[in-house]
N, C-alpha and C positions, 0 to 999 in steps of 0.2 A: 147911441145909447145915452140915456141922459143921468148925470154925476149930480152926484148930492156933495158938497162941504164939509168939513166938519162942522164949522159953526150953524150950517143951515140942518144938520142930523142935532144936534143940540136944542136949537131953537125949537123943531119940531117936537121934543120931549117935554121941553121948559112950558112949551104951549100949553100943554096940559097938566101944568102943576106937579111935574114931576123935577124933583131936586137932583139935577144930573151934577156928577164932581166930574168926569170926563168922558173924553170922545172919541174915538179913533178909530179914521177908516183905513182896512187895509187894503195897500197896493202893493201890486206889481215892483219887485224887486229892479227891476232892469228899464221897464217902461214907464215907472212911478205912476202908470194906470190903474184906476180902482181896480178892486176884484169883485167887486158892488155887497161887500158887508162891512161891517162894524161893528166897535162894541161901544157899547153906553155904559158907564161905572155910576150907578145911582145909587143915591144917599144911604137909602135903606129898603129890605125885604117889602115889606109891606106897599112901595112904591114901583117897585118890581115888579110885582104883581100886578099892580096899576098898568105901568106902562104895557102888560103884555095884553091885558084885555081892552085897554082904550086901542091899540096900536095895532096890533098884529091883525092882518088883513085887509089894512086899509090902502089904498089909491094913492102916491108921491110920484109926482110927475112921472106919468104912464106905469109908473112900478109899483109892485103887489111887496109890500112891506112883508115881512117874515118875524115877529119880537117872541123871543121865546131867553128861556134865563140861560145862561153860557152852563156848558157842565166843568166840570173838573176833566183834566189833561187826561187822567184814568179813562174818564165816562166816552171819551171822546172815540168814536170810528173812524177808520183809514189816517190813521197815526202813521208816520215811516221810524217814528221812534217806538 
């Protein structure tokens, strides 16, 4: 399965003019394996918006991108909290 970086999940945002402040992909606790998502912390709303219609759906090495804006801990499903 092919892993993205952080810096190269960065670079890929920056590519397109969007003002990323940070990156972080999450892994696997025990394995330090991705879990193949992440979050991108972008400058502002408006660029957010950017990155979800320039990005989301697009082709990264053999993988189908997914960019959609994080919700709130509330909005979120299958919570154990």
């Amino acid at each position: 399965m092919p892993t993205m970086s952080e810096s190269e999940l960065k670079k890929l945002f920056s590519g397109q003019d969007i003002m990323v402040k940070n990156v972080h992909i999450i892994t696997d606790h025990y394995t330090r394996q991705s879990k193949c998502f992440g979050y991108v912390d972008i400058q502002c709303n408006k660029e957010g918006s950017k990155a979800v219609d320039v990005l989301h759906g697009k082709t990264v090495n053999k993988q189908l991108l997914v960019v959609k804006e994080a919700g709130t801990r509330e909005e979120r499903d299958g919570s154990l909290w």
